[in-house]
Every structure is written in structure tokens, then in C-alpha cells.
N, C-alpha and C positions, 0 to 999 in steps of 0.2 A: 266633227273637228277635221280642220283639211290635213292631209297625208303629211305635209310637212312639218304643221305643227304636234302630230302623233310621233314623227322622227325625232323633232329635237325633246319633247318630253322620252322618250325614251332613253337616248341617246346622254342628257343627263343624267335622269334616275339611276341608269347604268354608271356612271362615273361616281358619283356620289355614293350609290351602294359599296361598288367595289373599295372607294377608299376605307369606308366604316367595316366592312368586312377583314379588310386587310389587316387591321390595326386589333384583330381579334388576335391575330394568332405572329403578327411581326415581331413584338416586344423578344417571346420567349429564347430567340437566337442570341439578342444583343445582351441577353440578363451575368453572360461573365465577365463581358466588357463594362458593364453598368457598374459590378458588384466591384470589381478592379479599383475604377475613377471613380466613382464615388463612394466606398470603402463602405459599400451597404452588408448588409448581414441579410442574413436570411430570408430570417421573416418579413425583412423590410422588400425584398427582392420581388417574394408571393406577391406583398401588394402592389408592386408594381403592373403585375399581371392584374390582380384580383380590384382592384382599383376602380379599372375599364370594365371588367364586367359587371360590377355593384351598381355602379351608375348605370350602366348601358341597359339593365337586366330589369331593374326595380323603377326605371322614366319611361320605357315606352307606351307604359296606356298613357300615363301624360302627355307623352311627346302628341300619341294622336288626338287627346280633347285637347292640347290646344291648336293644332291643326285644322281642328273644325271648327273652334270658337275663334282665331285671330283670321282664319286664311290658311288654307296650305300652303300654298305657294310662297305664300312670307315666314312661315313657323320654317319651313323647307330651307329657305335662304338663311335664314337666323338658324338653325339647328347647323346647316356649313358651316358657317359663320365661326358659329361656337367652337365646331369643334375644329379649323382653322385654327385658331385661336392658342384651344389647347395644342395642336399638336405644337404652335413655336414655342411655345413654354416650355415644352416636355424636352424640344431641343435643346431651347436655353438654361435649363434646369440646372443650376449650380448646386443642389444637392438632393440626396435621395429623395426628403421629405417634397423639397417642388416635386420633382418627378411624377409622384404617386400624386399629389392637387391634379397636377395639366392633365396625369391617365385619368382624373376624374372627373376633370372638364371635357377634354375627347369623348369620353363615354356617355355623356350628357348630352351633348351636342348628338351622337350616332345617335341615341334614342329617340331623338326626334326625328333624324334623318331616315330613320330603318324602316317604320309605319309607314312614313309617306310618300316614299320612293313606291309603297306597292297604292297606294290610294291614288295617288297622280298617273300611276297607269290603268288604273280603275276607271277613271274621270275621261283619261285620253280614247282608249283603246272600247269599241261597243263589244259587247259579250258575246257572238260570232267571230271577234279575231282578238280575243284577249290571251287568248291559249297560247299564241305565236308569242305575242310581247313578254306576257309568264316568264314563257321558258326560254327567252333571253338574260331575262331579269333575275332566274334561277342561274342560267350560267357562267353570268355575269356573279355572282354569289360566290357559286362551288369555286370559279378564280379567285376571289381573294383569299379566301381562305386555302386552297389549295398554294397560292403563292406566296403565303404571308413567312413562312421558314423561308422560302427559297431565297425570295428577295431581301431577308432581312439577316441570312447569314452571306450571303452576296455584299450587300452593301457593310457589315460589319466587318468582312475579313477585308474589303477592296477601298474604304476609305474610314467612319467612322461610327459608333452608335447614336449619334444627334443624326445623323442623316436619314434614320429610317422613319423620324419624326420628320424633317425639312421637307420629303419628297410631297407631303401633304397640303405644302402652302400654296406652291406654283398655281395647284389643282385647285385649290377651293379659290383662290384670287381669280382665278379666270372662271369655275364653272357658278358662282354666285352671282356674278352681273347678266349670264346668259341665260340665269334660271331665269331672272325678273323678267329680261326683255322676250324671251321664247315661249315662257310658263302659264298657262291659262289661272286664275286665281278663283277658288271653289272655297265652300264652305258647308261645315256638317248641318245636316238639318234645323238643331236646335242651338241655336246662339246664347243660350245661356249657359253657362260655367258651373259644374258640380265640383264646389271646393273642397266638403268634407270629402264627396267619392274619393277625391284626387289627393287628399291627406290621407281616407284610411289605407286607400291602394297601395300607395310610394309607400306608409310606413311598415306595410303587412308584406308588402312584396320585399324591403328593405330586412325584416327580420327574417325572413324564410332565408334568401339570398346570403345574409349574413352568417348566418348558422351555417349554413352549408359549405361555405367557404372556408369557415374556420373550424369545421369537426375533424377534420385531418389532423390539423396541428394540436385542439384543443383534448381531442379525444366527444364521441358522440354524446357519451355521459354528462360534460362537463355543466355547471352549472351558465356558463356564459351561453354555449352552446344549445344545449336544453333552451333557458329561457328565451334565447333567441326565435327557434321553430318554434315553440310554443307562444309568445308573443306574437310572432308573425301570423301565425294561424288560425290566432283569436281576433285580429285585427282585418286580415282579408273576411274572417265571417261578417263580422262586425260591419264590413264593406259591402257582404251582399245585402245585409238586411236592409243597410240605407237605402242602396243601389235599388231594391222592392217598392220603397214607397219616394225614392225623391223624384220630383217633378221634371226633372233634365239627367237622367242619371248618364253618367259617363260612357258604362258600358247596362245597358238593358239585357237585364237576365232570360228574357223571352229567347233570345239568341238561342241558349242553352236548349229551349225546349226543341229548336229544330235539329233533327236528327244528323241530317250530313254537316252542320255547324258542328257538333258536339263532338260525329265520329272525328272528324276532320281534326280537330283540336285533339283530340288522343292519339290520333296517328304520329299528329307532330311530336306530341311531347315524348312518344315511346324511341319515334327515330332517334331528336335531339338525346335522348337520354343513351339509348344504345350505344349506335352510333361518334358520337361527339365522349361520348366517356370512353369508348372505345382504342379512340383515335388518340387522343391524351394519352395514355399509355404506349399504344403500337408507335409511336413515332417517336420515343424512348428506347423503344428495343433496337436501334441501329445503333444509338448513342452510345448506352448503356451497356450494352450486351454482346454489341461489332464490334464497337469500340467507331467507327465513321465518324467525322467532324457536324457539325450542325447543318452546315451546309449539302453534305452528302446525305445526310438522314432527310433534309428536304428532298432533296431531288427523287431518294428511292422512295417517296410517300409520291412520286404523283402519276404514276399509274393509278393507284387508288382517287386522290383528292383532284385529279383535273378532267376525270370523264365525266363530273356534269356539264363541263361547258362544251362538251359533244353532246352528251345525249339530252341533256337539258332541254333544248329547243325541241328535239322531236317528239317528246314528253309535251312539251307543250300545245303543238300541234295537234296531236293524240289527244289528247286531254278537252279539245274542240269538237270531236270529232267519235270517240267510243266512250267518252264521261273518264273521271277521275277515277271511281272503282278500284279497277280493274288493274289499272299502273299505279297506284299506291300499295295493292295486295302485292304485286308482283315484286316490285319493288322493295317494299319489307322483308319479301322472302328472299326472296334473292342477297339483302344484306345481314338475315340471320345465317342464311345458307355461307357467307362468304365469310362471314367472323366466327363461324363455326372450323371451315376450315382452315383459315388461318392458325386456331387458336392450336387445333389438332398438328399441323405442319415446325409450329415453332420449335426452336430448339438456338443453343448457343452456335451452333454452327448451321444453321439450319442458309441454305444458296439463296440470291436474293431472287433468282430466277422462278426459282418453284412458287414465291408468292405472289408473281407478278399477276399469272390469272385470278387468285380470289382478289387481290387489291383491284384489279378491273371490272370486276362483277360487285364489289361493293360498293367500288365507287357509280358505275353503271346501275344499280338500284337507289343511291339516292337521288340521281339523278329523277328518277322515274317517279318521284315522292314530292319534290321539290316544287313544279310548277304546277300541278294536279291538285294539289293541297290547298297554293293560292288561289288558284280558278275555284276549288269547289268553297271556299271558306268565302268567296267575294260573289260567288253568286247565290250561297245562302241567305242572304241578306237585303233588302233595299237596296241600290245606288246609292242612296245619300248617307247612307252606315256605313259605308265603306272603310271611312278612317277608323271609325270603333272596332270595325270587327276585325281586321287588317294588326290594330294596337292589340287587342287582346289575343290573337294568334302570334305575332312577334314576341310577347312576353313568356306565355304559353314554353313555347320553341326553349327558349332560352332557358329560363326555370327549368325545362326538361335536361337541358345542356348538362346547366348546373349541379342537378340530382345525377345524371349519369359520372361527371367525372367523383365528385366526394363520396359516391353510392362504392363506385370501380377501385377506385382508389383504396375503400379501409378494405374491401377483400383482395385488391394485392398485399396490401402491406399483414395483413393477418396471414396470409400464405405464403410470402414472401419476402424480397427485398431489394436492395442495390446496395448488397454489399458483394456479391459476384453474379457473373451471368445467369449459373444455374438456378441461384433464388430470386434470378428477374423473371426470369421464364415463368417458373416454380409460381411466383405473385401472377402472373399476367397470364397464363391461361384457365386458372378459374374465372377470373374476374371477364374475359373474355367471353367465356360460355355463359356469364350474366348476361352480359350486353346480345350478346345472340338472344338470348332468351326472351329478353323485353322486346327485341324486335320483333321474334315470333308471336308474342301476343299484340303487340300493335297490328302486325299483318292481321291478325282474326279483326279487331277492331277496325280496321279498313273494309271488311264485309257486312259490318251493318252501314256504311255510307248508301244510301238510296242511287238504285241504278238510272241510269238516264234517261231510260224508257218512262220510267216512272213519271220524271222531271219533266219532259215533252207530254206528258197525258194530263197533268196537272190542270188543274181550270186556273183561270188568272184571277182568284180572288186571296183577297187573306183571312188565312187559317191562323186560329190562334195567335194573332198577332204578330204571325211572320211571314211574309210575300211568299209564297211557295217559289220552291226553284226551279226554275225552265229549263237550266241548261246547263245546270252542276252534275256530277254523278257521285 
């Protein structure tokens, strides 16, 4: 593909990730102004949050089988499109209940967008310089989300909360017609449609997701909540088994049998779970416990949440060049190591100075996690799998998200509280020392990923019905 058209597939992917990433974490600033003007209560507030991630969490193996069965490059436009769409509603939204539909149209629409942003640079970029585009792609990431407080207690105190919805439309009216005319149009291997796969997945992924979202409020016991994971549970098995004997299966279990696919996928889900549950509390303790406006609690999170789009790239590069391994272990440890001592440091009066270094070093190891991950999960695989395995690492991730904040959450709230600083602290550094802790077992789990040397020794045939990797680590 000529250099130019690898620039602008980039160069959207990037626009279009950053928006779906942004809108992960924008709401959470504008939810007093929401709860105000639209006289929401509580629970109704959660789903505003919870909304976008139900949808976003439980469509992206979707979003990528149909990416490979219509086209990417068109599921790509139509997933903008969509969630385009929702964001003006979410604007226009005249009461709580729209609200929480448009966050579930938005979140729709990302999961489609989320897979194929990494598949399209799959497609663009040859395996010799996919490292570079990676960890653009990763840094482009760690921004949105590192900016999604910033810019959305920004725009909530300097004009309104419809605008952190509005800034979405400009974006997708203009990057949708450039996808068409720029975008090369691909297709997954098998053009035929796994609809049961794609009904037991959405609905096994939907009950897991569901539950999790709601054992906080409901209590873990609760019969809603119970039947919800346990539903979900029975229905993603139910998903593999089909997934064994159908003829086109959505996602092929064989995946699973190759080693740096599997470690890879555990790496992720132990980060996101760390990590992301992590974060969901520590960016409370400015709030909560400083007393700092929303907007100051952004700002002091991004020493932490804006070094991957520093180190992101060289991660990526690295990652071309001494295999995935090596910067995922380190990387892991590095972010148990830093939420270790965060957790140790905190206190109601604790300087914000002293946590600048571990919020640099954790954010600095995920960097290191982020584009090594996709490299190694995209060269586990065929070429033409890309969208499958790309979908099922997105989900993965997220799921992992999801389990870290409900997991973090009931052992703050068993340890503590937000009724004073001392019982936030009191909640939030056990729960802390959790989230360290699954990182430090992912970091182990990053050491059975197959070293590079390995990969480059490899014969070029297929084993066990999976292309050996050349040049994953």
C-alpha cells in the first residue's frame, strides 16, 4: 500500500479511536450538571455512565464479524456514523431516559469502531513496520482517555454539558466521507455470517457485563445479579460449543490453542482489570478526599493517564524490533510496582508532588503493554483473522475493565467509604493492593508469551491450524 495511503488510514483510525476513547471517560465530569437539569437521581446518573459501556463492551465481537462480512471500511463508516448520531441526541437529549438510549447508541456505534480502527491498520501497515502504527494507535488511546476528565470538566464549567456531546459531530461529519474516499475496503476470509455465534456472544457477554455493573448497587448475592453472571456464563459456554462445530464460526477457538494469542489475551484482561479498576477510584481521591474540583482532579491524573502517548510509540517501535515479551513483563511490573506504591503514599493530606513519580511510572508501563499486546495478538494469527482476533482482544480488554472496577469497588466499600477522607483512603488502599496484585500476576502471564527468537525459527507452515508467528514475541 503506497505511504500515503498508510498516512491517511492512520491518521483516521487515530481520530476516530480518540473520539470512542474520549467518550469513555467524558460523561463522568458533566454527571452534577446532568443530574441538576435533568433532575436525574442516582441510579439513573450510573446509567448514564453504564449505558456506554453495556453497549460498547458486549458489540465489539459483533462490531468485528460484521466488519469482515459487509466490509470494514463501510461497518467503519456506519459504526462513525452511528455513533455520530448518538452523540447529537445525547446533546439534544430532553430527559435523563434519552440520555442513557443516545449513551447506548454512542457505545454501539464505538464497538464497532474500536476493532476496526486496529484491523485497518492491520490491512495498511506490513508486519516489519506495524510496531510504529501500533503505538501511535496506542497513544492516540492512552489520550482519550487520559483527556476525557480534563476536557469534559473544561467544557462543563466554560460553556455547557450538551457540548461534551456536540464536539463529536464536527468530527465524524468530516472524518466519515474521508474514510470512504482515503480507506482501502477488505474483507474477512469467510463471508458467511455466524448468527447464532453472534446472538449467544452479545447475549453471554450482555449478562456477564450486566451483572457486574449492577453488583455494586444490587449487592453480589442478589438474585438479579447472580442470575445475571450465571446466565451470561452459561450462554458465552454455550457460544463456545457452537463456535467448535459451526461452519463460519465468528471467532475459531483454535486461536486459543496458540500460546502468545492466549498469553496476550490474559495480559490484557489482568491490565484492564488492574489498572482501569484502579484508576476509577484514584481519580476520586482528589475529589473526594482534597476536596479539588473535577477539573483539578483531571488535570492532577495526567502525569499518570498522558505518558502513553509519550512512551506509546517507542513501545511500539521496540515491540518491532526485541518482540512483545519483554515490554509487557516490564510493563506490568512496573504498573504493580507503581499502584503498590501509590497505595502505600496515600493519606488525607498526602502532597500531590510526592505522587507524581509513581503516577509516571504507571502510566509509563502501560504504555509499554498497550501497542506490544496488539502487535503480538495480530501477528498470532493469519492476516485475513485479523478483524476476529482484534474483536475478541477488544472485548477481552474491556470485560477485564469491567471486572476490575465492580471487583475494586465492593472491597472499598467493605473497607470503607465516602462519608470522610479517612474512610476513602481507609476503602482505597486495600482495594489498591488488589489491583497491584492482578498486575503482578499478569506480569507472570506475560512470560509464557513465546520469545521472538522462537517466532523467527519457526518453519512457515501450519501447526495445529494456526500460521505460526514470525514476528510476534
Amino acid at each position: 500500500m503506497p505511504r500515503t495511503r498508510t498516512g491517511w488510514t492512520l491518521a483516521l483510525v487515530s481520530v476516530a479511536l480518540f473520539m470512542v476513547t474520549l467518550d469513555n471517560l467524558v460523561v463522568t465530569t458533566a454527571l452534577p450538571s446532568i443530574r441538576m437539569e435533568l433532575h436525574a437521581g442516582l441510579d439513573t446518573l450510573e446509567w448514564t455512565v453504564n449505558a456506554y459501556t453495556l453497549s460498547f463492551a458486549v458489540l465489539l465481537l459483533t462490531g468485528a464479524a460484521l466488519g469482515d462480512r459487509f466490509g470494514r471500511r463501510r461497518m467503519f463508516i456506519a459504526g462513525l456514523s452511528l455513533f455520530t448520531l448518538g452523540s447529537a441526541a445525547a446533546a439534544l437529549a430532553p430527559s435523563a431516559t434519552a440520555l442513557i438510549v443516545a449513551r447506548a447508541v454512542q457505545g454501539a456505534g464505538g464497538a464497532v469502531v474500536m476493532p476496526l480502527t486496529l484491523t485497518l491498520l492491520s490491512e495498511a501497515f506490513p508486519a516489519g513496520r506495524r510496531g510504529v502504527a501500533l503505538g501511535v494507535w496506542s497513544g492516540i488511546s492512552g489520550l482519550g482517555v487520559a483527556l476525557g476528565p480534563v476536557i469534559g470538566g473544561a467544557v462543563v464549567s466554560g460553556i455547557s454539558w450538551h457540548w461534551i456531546f456536540w464536539l463529536n459531530v464536527p468530527v465524524g461529519i468530516v472524518v466519515a466521507p474521508l474514510a470512504y474516499a482515503r480507506l482501502s475496503e477488505s474483507f474477512g476470509s469467510n463471508r458467511r455470517f455466524d448468527i447464532p455465534g453472534i446472538l449467544l456472544a452479545t447475549a453471554g457477554l450482555f449478562g456477564i457485563v450486566y451483572g457486574l455493573v449492577r453488583a455494586n448497587a444490587l449487592g453480589w448475592g442478589s438474585a438479579t445479579v447472580m442470575g445475571a453472571l450465571l446466565g451470561g456464563a452459561a450462554l458465552l459456554v454455550a457460544f463456545a460449543l457452537w463456535e467448535r462445530r459451526s461452519p463460519a464460526p465468528m471467532l475459531p477457538l483454535r486461536f486459543f490453542r496458540n500460546r502468545a494469542f492466549s498469553a496476550t489475551n490474559g495480559v490484557s484482561y489482568a491490565m484492564y482489570f488492574g489498572m482501569f479498576g484502579s484508576i476509577f477510584l484514584l481519580a476520586q481521591f482528589f475529589q473526594t478526599a482534597q476536596h479539588y474540583s473535577a477539573l483539578g482532579a483531571g488535570i492532577r491524573t495526567l502525569p499518570w493517564t498522558a505518558m502513553p502517548m509519550v512512551v506509546a510509540p517507542i513501545a511500539g517501535v521496540l515491540s518491532d524490533r526485541v518482540g512483545s515479551r519483554p515490554l509487557m513483563f516490564a510493563g506490568l511490573a512496573l504498573q504493580a510496582i507503581a499502584i503498590t506504591w501509590i497505595a502505600a503514599l496515600l493519606g488525607p493530606a498526602t502532597p500531590y508532588a510526592v505522587l507524581i513519580p509513581p503516577f509516571m511510572l504507571a502510566g509509563a508501563g502501560m504504555a509499554l503493554v498497550f501497542a506490544p499486546s496488539a502487535n503480538a495478538v495480530l501477528s498470532a494469527v493469519r492476516p485475513h483473522e485479523a478483524g476476529q482476533a482484534s474483536g475478541a482482544n477488544s472485548a477481552i480488554r474491556e470485560v477485564g475493565g469491567v471486572f476490575g472496577v465492580a471487583v475494586l469497588a465492593t472491597v472499598f466499600s467493605h473497607a470503607g467509604g465516602f462519608a470522610s477522607a479517612q474512610q476513602f483512603v481507609a476503602g482505597l488502599q486495600p482495594a489498591a493492593f488488589v489491583g497491584a496484585g492482578v498486575l503482578g500476576v499478569g506480569a507472570l502471564v506475560a512470560l509464557l508469551v513465546p520469545g521472538r527468537r522462537a517466532h523467527v525459527a519457526a518453519e512457515p507452515e501450519v501447526t495445529f491450524g494456526v500460521a505460526p508467528l514470525v514476528d510476534a514475541a
